[in-house]
N, C-alpha and C positions, 0 to 999 in steps of 0.2 A: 347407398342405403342409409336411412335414418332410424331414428331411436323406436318411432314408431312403428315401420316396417319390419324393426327386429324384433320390437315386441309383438304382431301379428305374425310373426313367421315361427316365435317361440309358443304362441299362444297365453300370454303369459299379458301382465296390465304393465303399461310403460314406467307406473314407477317403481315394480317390479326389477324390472330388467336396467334400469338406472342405478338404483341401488347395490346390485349385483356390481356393474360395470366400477361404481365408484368404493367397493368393498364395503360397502355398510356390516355392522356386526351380525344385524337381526335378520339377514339372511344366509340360510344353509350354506353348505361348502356344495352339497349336491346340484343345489339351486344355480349357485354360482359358478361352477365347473361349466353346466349345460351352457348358461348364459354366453361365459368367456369362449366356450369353444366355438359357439354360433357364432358370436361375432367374428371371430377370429376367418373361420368359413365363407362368411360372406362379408368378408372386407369392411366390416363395418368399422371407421373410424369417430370418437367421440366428436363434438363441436367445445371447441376449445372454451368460449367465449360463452355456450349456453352452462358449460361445467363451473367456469369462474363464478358465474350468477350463482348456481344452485350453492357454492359451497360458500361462498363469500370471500374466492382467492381469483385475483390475478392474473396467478405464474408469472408474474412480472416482480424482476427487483432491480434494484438502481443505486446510482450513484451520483449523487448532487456537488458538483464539479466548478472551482471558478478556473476555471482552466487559463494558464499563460502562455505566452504567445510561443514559448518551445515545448510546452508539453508535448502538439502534435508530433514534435521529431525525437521524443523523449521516449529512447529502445524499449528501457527499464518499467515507464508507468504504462506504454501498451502492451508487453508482456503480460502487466498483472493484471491488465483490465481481457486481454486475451482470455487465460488462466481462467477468469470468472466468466466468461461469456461461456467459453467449451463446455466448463462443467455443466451450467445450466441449459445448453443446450443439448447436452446427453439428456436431461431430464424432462425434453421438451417445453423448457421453459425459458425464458425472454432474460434478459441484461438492455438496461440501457442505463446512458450517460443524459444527465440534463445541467449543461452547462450553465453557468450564472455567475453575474457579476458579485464582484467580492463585498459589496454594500448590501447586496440584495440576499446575501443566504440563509441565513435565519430563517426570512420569508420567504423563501424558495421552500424551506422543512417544513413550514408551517401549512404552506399551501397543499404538498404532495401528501403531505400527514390527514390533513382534514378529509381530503378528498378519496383517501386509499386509495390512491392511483398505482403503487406498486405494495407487494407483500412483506418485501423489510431493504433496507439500506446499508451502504457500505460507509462510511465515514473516513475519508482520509486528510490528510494530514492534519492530523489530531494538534489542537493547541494546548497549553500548557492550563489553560483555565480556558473551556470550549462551552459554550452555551448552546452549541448546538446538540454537543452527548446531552447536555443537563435539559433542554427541551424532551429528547427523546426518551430518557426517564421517564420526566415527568408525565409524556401523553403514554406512556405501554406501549410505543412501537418497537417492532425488532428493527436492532440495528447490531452490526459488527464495526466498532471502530478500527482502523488501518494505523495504529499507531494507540501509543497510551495520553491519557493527563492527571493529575493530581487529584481527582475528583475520589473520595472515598468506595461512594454508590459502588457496589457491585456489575459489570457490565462488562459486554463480549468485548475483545481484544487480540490481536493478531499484531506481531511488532517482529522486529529484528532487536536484537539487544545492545543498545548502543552502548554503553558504558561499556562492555565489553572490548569493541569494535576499536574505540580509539583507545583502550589500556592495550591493543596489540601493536597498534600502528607506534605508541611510544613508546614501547617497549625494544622496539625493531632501530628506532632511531636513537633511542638512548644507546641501546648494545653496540653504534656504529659511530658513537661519540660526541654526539650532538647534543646541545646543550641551548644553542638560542634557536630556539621551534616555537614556531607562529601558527596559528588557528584562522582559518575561514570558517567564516561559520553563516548558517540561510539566519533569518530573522529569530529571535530567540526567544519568540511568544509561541514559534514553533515546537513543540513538546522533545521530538528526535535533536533540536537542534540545543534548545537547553539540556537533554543530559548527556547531548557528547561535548560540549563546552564546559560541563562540571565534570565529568570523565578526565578532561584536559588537564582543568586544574589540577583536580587530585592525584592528578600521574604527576604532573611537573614538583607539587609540593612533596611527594612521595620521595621522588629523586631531590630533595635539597635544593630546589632548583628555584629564582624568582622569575615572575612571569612580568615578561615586558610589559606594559600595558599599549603601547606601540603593534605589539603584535595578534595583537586582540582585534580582529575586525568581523564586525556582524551586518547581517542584512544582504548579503551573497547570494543572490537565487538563481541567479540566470548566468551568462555566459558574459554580458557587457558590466554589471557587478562585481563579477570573479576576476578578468583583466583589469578594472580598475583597482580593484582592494589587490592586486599586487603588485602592482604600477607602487602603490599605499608605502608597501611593505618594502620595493626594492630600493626606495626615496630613505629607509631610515637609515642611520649609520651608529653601530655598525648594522648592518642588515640580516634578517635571520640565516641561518645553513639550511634550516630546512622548513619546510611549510606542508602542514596537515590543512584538507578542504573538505568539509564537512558535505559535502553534497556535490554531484558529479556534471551538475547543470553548470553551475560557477568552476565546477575543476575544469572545463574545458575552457574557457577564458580565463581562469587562471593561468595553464598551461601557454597560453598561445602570448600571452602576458612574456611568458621567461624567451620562447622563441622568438621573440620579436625585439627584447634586449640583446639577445648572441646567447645568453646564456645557456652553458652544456648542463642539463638534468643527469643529477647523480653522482656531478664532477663539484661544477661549478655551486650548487645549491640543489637539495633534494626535495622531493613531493612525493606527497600520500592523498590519494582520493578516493574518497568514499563513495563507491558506487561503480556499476559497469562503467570503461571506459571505449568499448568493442564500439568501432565504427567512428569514433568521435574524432583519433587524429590517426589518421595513417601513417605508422612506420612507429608511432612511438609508444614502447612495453611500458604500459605505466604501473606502479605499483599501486596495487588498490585495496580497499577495505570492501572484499565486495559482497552482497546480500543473494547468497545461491535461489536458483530455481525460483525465478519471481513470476512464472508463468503456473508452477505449483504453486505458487502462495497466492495467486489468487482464485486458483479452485477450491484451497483449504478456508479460504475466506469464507465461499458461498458454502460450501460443508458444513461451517460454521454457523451463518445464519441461515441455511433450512433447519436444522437442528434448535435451533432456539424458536423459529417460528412454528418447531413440533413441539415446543414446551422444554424442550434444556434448559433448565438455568444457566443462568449467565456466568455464574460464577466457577462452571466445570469450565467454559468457554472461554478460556484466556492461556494464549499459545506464544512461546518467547523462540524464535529461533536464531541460532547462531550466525556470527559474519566472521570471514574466514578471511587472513589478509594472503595477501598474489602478489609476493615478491617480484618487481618487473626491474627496468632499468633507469629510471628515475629517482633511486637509493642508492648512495653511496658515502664510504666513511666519511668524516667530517674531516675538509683536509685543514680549518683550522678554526 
């Protein structure tokens, strides 16, 4: 049955009974009941695509993506991309991914933006100075950034608390008597990655402590970055006790880095890595810095932006959740 049929069957004019279906104010609750209960009687379901025209929505949001060549096997980012597909799919509404190259993204926002191809956007991995949040200002689209930047403006934000994350991880390692602790770290125009690298600092000067500048290695993202930056680190002398890795893509080539010298984790030298490491090396408990429920956080994301795209300001719209560290066996006191 169509829109038409149900309004000849109500007797009623189709933009009547449109109205109705789309909850307009200006018609009764009487009016309305009747309407909803016919349709509901005779299976009338709306046309998705003639609804998006009338109202000037979508139902489509997205996520503009330069995707690396392990995201696909990356548990943690299709959990949250998971997390946002469900929600939106309870509400009968669309998620998609539009991959693009890392030179071309700007102009990937620029295009989806002019074109209103989707109703609001997710922003992830936020940089520390992002022109693409500072685009999205400027044109009034809704967007939720996946991470924070330094940018003043007022704007939606969903983050796990880094500073936090790595004052537990040193905390854990200091209390176990460690003292030369070396940082991985992803690229540091990355925004998560610059304030868990100031987190670093400020724990090591906290504790009296000087930081090697040896032990400082950035630009980590992957898995063949992670094995080599500690290939980096097992080359110094003396060489660190223990190593903190700011992201779980490089911690598993980091990892596979220490197995592949002999070295016993936890004994021989310890490791901390930020992020699930479930699935990545079998047999081995690693101790993590890890970010709960990222299949909820990316529901909370799209809860986030329908609500701005229903007019919330941005500014109620800024959610900081905690990371919890998962003592495994890859910690152990410092034998010297």
């Amino acid at each position: 049955m169509n829109l038409k049929s149900l309004a000849n069957l109500l007797g009623m004019s189709k933009t009547t009974v449109s109205r109705a279906l789309n909850g307009y104010p200006e018609v009764n609750v009487r009016t309305r009941e009747r309407v909803l209960a016919a349709a509901r009687e005779a299976g009338y379901e709306a046309n998705p695509m003639a609804r998006s025209l009338a109202v000037g929505r979508t139902n489509v949001y997205g996520i503009i993506y330069p995707l690396l060549p392990s995201d696909l096997g990356d548990a943690m980012f299709l959990d949250t991309v998971g997390g946002m597909t469900e929600a939106l799919e309870a509400r009968k509404m669309n998620f998609i991914i539009g991959p693009v190259s890392a030179g071309n993204e700007v102009a990937a926002y620029e295009q989806i933006v002019r074109g209103r191809r989707v109703d609001g956007l997710v922003v992830s991995r936020t940089l520390v100075q992002d022109e693409r949040i500072a685009y999205l200002l400027k044109a009034g689209f809704p967007f939720v950034a996946h991470g924070r930047t330094v940018l003043h403006t007022p704007y939606a934000w969903f983050d796990y608390d880094n500073e936090a994350g790595i004052r537990m991880a040193m905390e854990h390692l200091l209390g176990l008597g460690h003292q030369r602790i070396a940082l991985l770290s992803a690229p540091l125009e990355m925004n998560f990655a610059c304030q868990r690298h100031a987190s670093f600092l400020a724990s090591m000067a906290a504790a009296g402590l000087a930081c090697d500048p040896r032990y400082l290695v950035a630009n980590t993202i992957d898995r063949r970055s992670g094995y080599q930056a500690m290939q980096q680190l097992l080359a110094c002398s003396p060489r660190p006790t223990a190593v903190i890795v700011d992201n779980h893509l490089s911690g598993v080539g980091a990892m596979r880095a220490l197995l592949d010298a002999g070295l016993e984790m936890g004994k021989d030298i310890s490791i901390i890595v930020w992020g699930s490491m479930a699935d990545t090396l079998a047999g081995v408990d690693v101790t993590t810095v890890d970010q709960p429920d990222p299949r909820g956080a990316g529901a909370k994301m799209i809860e986030m932006l329908l609500a701005l795209a229903g007019g919330a300001p941005p500014d109620i719209l800024q959610v900081l959740w905690q990371p919890v560290l998962i003592p495994g066996s890859t910690v152990g006191r410092c034998a010297h």
